[in-house]
C-alpha positions in Angstrom: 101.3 157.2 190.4 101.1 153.3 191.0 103.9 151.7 190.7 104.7 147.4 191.0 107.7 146.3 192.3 110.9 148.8 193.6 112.2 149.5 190.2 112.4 149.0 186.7 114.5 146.0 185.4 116.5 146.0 182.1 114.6 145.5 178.9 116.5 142.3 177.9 115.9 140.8 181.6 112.3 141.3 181.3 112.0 139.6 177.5 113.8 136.8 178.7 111.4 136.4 181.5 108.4 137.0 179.5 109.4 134.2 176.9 109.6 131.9 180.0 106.0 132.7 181.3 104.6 132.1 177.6 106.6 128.9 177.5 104.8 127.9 180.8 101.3 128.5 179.2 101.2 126.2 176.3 98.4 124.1 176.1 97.7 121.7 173.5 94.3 119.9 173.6 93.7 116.3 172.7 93.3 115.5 169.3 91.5 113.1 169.1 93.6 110.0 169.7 92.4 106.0 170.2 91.1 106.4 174.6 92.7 104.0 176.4 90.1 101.9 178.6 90.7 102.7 182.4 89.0 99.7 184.3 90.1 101.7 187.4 87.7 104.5 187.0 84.9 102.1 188.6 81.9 102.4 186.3 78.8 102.4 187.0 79.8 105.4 189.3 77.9 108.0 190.3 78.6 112.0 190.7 77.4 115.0 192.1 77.3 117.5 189.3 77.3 121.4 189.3 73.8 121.6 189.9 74.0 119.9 192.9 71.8 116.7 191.1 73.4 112.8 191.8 74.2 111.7 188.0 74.8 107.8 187.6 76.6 106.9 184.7 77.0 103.0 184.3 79.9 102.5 181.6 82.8 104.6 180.3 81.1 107.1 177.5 82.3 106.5 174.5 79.3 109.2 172.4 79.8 112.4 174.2 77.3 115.5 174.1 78.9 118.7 174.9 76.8 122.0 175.1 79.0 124.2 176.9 81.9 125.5 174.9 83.6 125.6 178.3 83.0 121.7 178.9 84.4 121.2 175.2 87.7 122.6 175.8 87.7 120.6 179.3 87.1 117.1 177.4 89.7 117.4 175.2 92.4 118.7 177.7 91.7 116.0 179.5 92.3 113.2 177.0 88.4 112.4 176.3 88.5 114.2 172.7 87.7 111.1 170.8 84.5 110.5 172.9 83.1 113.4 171.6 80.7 113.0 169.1 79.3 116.4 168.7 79.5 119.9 170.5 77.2 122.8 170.6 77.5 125.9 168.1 79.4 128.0 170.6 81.8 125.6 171.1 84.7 126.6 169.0 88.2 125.5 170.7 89.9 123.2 169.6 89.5 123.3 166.5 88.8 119.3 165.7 85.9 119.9 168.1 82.9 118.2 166.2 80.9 121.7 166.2 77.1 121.3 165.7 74.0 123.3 165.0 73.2 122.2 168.3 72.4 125.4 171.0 73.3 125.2 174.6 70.9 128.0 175.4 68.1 126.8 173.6 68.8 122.6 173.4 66.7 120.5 171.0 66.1 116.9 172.8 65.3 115.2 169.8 68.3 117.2 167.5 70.7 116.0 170.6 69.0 112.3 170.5 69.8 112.0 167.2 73.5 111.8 167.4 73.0 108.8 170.1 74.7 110.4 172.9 75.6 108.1 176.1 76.5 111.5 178.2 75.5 115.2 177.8 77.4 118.2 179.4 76.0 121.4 179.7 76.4 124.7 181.0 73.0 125.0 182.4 69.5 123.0 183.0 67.9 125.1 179.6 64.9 124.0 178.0 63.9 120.9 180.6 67.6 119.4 179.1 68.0 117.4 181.8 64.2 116.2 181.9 64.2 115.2 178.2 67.4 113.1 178.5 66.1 111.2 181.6 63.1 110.4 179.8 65.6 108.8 177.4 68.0 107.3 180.3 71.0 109.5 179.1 73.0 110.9 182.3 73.2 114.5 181.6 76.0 116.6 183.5 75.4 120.7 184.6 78.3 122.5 185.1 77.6 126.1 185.6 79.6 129.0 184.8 82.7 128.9 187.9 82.6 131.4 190.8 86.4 130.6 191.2 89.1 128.7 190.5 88.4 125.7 192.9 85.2 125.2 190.7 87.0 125.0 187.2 89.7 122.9 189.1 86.4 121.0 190.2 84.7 120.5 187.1 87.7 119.3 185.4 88.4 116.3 188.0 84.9 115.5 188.0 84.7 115.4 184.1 88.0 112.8 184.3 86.0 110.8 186.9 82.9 111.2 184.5 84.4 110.1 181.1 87.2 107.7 182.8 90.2 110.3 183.0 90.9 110.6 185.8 94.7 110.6 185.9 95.0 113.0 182.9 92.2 115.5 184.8 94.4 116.1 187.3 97.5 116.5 185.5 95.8 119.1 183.8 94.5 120.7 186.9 98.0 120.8 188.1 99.6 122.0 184.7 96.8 125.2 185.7 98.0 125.6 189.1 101.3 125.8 188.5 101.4 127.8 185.5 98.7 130.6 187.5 101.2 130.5 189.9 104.2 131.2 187.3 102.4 133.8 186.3 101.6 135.6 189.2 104.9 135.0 191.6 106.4 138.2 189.8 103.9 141.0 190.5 104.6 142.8 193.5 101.6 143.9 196.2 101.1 147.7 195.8 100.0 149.9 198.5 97.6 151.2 197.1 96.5 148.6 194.8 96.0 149.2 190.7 92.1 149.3 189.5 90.8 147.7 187.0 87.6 147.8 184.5 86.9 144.2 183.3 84.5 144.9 179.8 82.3 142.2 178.6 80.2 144.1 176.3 80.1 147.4 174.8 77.2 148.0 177.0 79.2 148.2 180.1 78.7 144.7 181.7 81.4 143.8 183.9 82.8 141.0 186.2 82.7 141.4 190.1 85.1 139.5 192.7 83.0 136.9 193.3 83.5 135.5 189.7 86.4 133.5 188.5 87.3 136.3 186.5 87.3 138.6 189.4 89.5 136.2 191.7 92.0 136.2 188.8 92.5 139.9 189.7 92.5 139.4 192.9 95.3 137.3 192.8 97.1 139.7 190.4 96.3 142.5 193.2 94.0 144.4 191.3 91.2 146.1 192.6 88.0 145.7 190.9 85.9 149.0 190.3 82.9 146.9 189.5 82.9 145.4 193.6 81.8 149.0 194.4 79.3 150.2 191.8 76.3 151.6 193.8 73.2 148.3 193.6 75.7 146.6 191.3 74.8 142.9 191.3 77.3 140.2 192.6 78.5 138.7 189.9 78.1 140.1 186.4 76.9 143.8 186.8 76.2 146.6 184.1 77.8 149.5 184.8 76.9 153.1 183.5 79.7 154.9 181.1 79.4 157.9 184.1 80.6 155.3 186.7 84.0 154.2 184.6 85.4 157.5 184.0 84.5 158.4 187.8 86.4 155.6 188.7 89.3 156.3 186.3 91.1 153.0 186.6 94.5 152.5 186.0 94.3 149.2 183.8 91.4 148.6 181.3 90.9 145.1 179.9 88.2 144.6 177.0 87.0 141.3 176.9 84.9 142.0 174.0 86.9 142.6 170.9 85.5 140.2 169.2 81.8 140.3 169.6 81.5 144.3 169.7 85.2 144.9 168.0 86.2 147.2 171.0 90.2 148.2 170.8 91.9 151.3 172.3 90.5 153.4 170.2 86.7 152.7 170.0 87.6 153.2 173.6 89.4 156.7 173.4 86.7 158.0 171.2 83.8 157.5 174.3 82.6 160.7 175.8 84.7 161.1 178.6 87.0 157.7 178.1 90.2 159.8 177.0 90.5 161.0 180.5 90.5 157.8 181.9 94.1 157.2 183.5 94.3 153.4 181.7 93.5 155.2 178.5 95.9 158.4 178.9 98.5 155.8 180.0 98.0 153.3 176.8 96.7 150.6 179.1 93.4 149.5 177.6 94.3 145.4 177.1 92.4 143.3 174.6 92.2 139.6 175.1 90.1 136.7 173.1 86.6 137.0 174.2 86.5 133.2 174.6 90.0 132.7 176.6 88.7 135.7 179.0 85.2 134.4 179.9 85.2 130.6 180.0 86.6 128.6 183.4 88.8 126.0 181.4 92.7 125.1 180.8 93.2 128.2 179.0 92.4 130.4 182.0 96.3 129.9 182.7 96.3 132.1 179.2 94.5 134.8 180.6 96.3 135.7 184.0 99.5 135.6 181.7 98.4 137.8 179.4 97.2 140.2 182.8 100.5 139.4 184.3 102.8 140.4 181.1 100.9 143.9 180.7 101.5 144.7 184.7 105.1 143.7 184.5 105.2 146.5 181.3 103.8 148.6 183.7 106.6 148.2 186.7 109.0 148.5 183.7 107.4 152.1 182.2 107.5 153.7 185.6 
């Protein structure tokens, strides 16, 4: 049996400590307010985006484009909330965001053009996006899905630089760290180390190490089941149902109850699930699809949640 930690600690010690770590992870976006002008950021300026492209920008936006529902949640933590102007369908958090019709995945130039954008963010080059907003002199930013933390931290400070936040950026990259670190400073290194099964989708897609979401486990020290699945690919591999229960990992966490309303018991009732250790054991975790797959501020929610249910587990053995 795995254990975390040398012992058990009193119920009330570990409530109190719990309340702490929650209180560390509050995060409350921009709503909106009046930007204050920052004649330091230095417009024009020019960036490097995600993509790797050089993006000039030549004044402070003021009729922001957002197309990633990851980028969204970045702009208004950020303080540039009220130079949004419209966000893509997807895009869902906060909840003053100005959601759209617009897709990410499949973007409409003229649809976007219409709401007389002076800077577009998007997850991903889709559709000749950042073609059909050069041919219309808007600077368009691509910042991909993050392969760690560095690149979320990354993407943040560059958005501050981008929309003329820079100070606030980086206090919110900072708030991250040091709440991530909060989270994590309590879970022992085990000898061996816990497994986990990270679920996207109730088709078996899962989340390797070499994804933000797997270097939130490695810092948790978990080890990933998905690293080792035979021609698995890198990132985001699907894995069969035969694999899992093979593996039999000790922690489960579905990442998917809200698309494919997966719980502990749509999980239980799989062939061959309810002899999965993390299911006999009552640790199959279900987060917020959205807080558990995008790279923003609230990835500080996610390795608390991962961090509360591991401390459970140092207190239950």
């Amino acid at each position: 049996m795995h254990l975390i930690g040398a012992g058990a600690k009193p119920a009330r010690i570990l409530v109190v400590a719990l309340a702490v770590l929650i209180a560390a992870c509050d995060y409350t976006p921009d709503q909106g307010a009046t930007p204050t002008p920052n004649p330091a950021a230095g417009f024009p300026l020019t960036v490097r985006d995600g993509s790797g492209a050089s993006v000039t920008i030549k004044a402070q936006p003021q009729r922001i484009v957002s197309l990633s529902p990851t980028a969204t949640e970045m702009l208004f933590a950020i303080g540039a909330g009220s130079q949004v102007v419209a966000v893509d369908d997807q895009s869902n958090y906060p909840a003053n965001a100005p959601t759209t019709k617009l897709s990410g995945f499949q973007p409409n130039i003229e649809a976007i053009a219409a709401y007389r954008p002076d800077l577009v963010v998007a997850a991903d080059d889709t559709g000749s996006l950042v073609h059909g907003m050069t041919d219309l002199t808007v600077p368009t930013l691509i910042e991909p899905a993050a392969k760690n933390l560095d690149d979320s931290y990354a993407q943040i400070k560059q958005l501050g630089q981008a929309t003329g936040h820079v100070a606030r950026a980086q206090t919110t990259v900072t708030q991250m760290q040091t709440k991530i670190a909060q989270a994590i400073k309590p879970i022992a290194p085990l000898d061996p180390p816990l497994t986990v099964y990270h679920e996207l989708d109730d088709t078996y897609y899962s989340a390797t190490s070499s994804t933000f979401i797997g270097q939130i486990y490695k810092l948790l020290g978990l080890e990933n089941i998905a690293d080792k699945a035979k021609g698995a690919a890198s990132d985001y591999p699907q894995l069969s149902s035969e694999y899992i229960v093979s593996a039999n990992p000790d922690l489960i966490v579905l990442a998917d109850t809200r698309c494919c309303h997966q719980d502990a018991q749509t999980v239980a009732a799989r062939p061959g699930w309810n002899h999965i250790r993390a299911v006999r054991s009552g640790y199959v975790i279900g987060v917020d699809d959205d807080v558990a797959s995008r790279w923003g501020p609230r990835i500080a929610e996610f390795v608390l949640i991962i961090a509360l249910r591991l401390k459970q587990l140092e207190t239950n053995f």
